[in-house]
Structure formats: C-alpha cells, structure tokens
C-alpha positions in Angstrom: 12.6 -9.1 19.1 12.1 -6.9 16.0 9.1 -4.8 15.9 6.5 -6.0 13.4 4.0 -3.4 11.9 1.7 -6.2 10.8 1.1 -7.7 14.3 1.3 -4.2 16.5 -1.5 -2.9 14.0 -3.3 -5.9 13.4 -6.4 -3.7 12.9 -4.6 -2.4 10.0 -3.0 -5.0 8.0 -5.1 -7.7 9.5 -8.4 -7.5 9.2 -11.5 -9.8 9.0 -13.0 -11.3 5.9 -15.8 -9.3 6.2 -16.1 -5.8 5.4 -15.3 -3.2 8.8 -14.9 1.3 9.0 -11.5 2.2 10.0 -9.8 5.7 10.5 -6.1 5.4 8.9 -3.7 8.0 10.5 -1.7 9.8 8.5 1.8 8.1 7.4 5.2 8.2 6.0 6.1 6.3 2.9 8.9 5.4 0.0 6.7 6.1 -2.9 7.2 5.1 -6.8 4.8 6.0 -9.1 4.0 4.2 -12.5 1.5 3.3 -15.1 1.0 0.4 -17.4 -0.2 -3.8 -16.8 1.5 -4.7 -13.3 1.5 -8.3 -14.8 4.3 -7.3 -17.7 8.2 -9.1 -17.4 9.5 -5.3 -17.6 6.9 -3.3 -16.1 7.3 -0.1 -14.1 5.6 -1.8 -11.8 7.6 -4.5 -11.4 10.7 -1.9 -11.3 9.4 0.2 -8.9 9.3 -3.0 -6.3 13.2 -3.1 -6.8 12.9 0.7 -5.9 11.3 0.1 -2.7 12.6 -2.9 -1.2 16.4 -1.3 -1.9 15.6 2.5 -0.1 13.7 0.1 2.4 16.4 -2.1 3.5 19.7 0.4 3.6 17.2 1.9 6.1 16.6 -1.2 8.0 20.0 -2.0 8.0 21.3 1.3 8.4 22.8 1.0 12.3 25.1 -1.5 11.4 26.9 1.5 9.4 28.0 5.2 10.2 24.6 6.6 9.6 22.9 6.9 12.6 18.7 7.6 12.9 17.6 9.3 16.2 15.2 7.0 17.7 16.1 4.2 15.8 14.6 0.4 16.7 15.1 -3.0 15.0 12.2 -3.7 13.1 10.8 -6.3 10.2 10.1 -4.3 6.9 6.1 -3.3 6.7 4.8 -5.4 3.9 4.2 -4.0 0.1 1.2 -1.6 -0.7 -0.5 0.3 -3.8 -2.3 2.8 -4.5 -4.5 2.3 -7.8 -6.6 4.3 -10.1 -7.4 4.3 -13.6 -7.8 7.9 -15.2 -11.4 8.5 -17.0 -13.2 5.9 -14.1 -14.4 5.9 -10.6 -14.2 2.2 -10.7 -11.2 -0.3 -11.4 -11.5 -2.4 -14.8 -9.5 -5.6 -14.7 -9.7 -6.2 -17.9 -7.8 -2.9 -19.4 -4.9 -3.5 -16.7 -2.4 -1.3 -19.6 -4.8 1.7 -18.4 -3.7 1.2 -14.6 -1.6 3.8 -12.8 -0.1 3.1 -9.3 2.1 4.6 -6.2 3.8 1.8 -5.4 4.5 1.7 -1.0 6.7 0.7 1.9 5.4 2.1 5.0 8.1 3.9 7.1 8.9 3.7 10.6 7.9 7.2 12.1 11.4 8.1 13.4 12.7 8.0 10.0 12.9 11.7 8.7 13.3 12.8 5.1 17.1 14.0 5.3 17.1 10.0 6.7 15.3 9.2 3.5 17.6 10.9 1.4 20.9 9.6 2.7 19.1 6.3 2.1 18.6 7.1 -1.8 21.9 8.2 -2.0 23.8 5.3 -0.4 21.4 2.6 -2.3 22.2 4.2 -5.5 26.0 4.0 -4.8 26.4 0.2 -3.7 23.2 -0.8 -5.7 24.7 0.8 -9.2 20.9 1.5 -9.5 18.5 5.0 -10.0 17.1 5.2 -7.3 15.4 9.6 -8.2 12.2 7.7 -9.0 11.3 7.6 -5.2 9.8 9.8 -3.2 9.0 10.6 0.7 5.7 10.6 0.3 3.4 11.2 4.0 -0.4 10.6 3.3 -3.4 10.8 5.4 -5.6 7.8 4.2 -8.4 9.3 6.9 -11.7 7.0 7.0 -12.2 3.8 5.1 -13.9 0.5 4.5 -11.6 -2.4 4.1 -11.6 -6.3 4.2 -9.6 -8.9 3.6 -9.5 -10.1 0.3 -8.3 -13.6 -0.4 -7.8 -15.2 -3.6 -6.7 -14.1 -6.6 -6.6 -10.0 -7.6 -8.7 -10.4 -10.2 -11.6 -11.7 -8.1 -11.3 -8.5 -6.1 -14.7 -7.1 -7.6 -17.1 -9.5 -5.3 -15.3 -8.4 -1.9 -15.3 -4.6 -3.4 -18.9 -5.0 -3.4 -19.3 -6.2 -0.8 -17.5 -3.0 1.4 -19.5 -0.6 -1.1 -22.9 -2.5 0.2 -21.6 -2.2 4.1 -20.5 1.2 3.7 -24.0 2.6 2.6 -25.6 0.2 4.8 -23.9 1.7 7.7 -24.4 5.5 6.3 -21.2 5.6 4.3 -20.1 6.3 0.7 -17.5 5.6 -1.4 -15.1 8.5 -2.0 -12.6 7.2 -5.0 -11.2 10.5 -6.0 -7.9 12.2 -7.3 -6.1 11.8 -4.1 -8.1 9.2 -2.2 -7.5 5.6 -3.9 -7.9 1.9 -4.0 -5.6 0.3 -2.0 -4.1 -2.9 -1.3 -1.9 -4.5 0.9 -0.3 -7.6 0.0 0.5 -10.0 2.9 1.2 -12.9 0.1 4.4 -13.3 -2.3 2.3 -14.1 -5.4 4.9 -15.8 -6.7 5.2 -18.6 -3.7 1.2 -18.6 -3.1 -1.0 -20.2 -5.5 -3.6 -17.6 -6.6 -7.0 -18.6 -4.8 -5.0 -18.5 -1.6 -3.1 -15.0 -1.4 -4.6 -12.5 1.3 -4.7 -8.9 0.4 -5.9 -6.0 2.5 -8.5 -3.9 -0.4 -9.6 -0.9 1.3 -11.4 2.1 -0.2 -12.1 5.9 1.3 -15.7 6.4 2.4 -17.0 9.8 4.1 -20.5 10.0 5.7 -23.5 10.1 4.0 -26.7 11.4 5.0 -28.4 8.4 6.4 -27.8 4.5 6.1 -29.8 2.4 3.8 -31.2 -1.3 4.9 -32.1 -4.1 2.8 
C-alpha cells in the first residue's frame, strides 16, 4: 500500500477543530511563487498549481522509467499547501485578494534530493511542452505553530484565525507573522468538487513564547 503523508502525520495535516501548539520539522518542497487574486481564470496562482502537480507526479511516477531515486517508496502525492502574506500588513485582508502574494507547495518525500528535483523539471518540461524554471526546491523550517482545522469557506477563515491568536496568548504564546514565517494553509478539499461551507483546510500560524499566558 502506498504511503500516505496525510494519515502517517495525522497530527499534521489532520488536526482538531479547535485550536492546538505544534512543532513543524523542517521540510522539502516544490515551490512557485506568485502574487495577485488566487480566484482569477488566469491567475499565477492558478498556474503555479499546474507547476506543482506536473514536477510532483514525474516524481511519483519516476520508477517506472530510467531514473532511478535511492530510497525510493510508492507513495500518494502530499496534498496542496500555501504560504500567504500581503506586503504592508501583519494580518490577511480578504477583501484586497489582488494585494496577496503566495509560495505555492507540494511537500516532498525526504529521499528526493535536489539533483532528483532537477531531473524532474527537466523531463516535465520535455513531455509536458511546458516552463517549468518557475519552481524551486525550496526546504523550510516551519518551527512552532498554532493551527486548527478550518472548515468552510476561505473567506470565513478570520473567526478560526481568532480563535488560534486567543489560544496562543492564553497558553503563553504570540503570533509571529513575519517575512519568512507565514500564514499557511493546507487544503484537504478540491474546491471545485466541495461546496464551500464544507471544505477542510489546515490554517496554521508561527507563534514563539511569550512572557506569561493571559486568562479570561
């Protein structure tokens, strides 16, 4: 049976409805990078999913051809991420989504090295007729967060968000949004096949200690 991400780190990519602290270790990526309304027929946003499920699949697929990865193991893609930040705020605005910049993510499996990542640009681009330069190996250490599980529609986000910036100070925490520590999401629904208020998405935010919890 193929190994999936999603149920070997449930702690990960499944967690509660109700805000919990978890230490992410660091990880390997394909990464795209964009800016503009994720919700726009031609977005790079949209493009930058075509990016990442091609590189992600010629890897997947990869032992039924001449390339060979040490360590190699059937497994079931990792499902999409994003980072998200808007430049000028701490905090996301929903309603200026044009003023949105993203890394777009696949997580990869750890035996898959860069020169692996490579070949895999390479050999996409020349049976896909696509560009693939746009993505990157990208390893990031996410470190300690607060997440939840998010379920309706994106832009009813702000309520759980809230609700982990409440439970993070409560428990002696603070929100550390910065220029390399994002909002990020997880999407465990295909928007287009889920009707809105039912679509689960992991939200989680950097935190770092704080001095002393609060209480209501």
């Amino acid at each position: 049976m193929a190994f999936d991400y999603k149920k070997e780190y449930k702690e990960f990519y499944m967690p509660k409805s109700k805000p919990s602290i978890v230490t992410i270790p660091p990880m390997n990526y394909i990464a795209v990078r964009g800016k503009g309304n994720p919700n726009d027929e031609c977005s790079e946003y949209k493009q930058s999913i075509a990016l990442l499920y091609g590189i992600a699949y010629t890897i997947k697929m990869s032992y039924r051809g001449d390339h060979k990865i040490d360590g190699f193991f059937e497994y079931v893609v990792p499902p999409l991420e994003g980072f998200w930040w808007q430049e000028q705020t701490e905090e996301m605005d929903y309603s200026h989504k044009n003023d949105m910049c993203f890394i777009s993510i696949i997580r990869l499996p750890d035996f898959v090295t860069e020169e692996d990542f490579d070949w895999a640009v390479a050999e996409a681009t020349k049976k896909k007729k696509m560009d693939f330069s746009k993505a990157e190996f990208l390893t990031y250490n996410e470190g300690l967060c607060v997440q939840c599980m998010h379920i309706g529609s994106y832009d009813d986000e702000p309520a759980t968000i809230q609700a982990m910036h409440e439970f993070a100070d409560q428990n002696g925490y603070k929100v550390n949004l910065t220029q390399d520590r994002f909002h990020h999401e997880i999407y465990l629904s295909d928007p287009r096949k889920c009707a809105p208020e039912k679509c689960k998405t992991v939200v989680r935010h950097p935190i770092i200690k704080s001095k002393t919890p609060t209480y209501n």
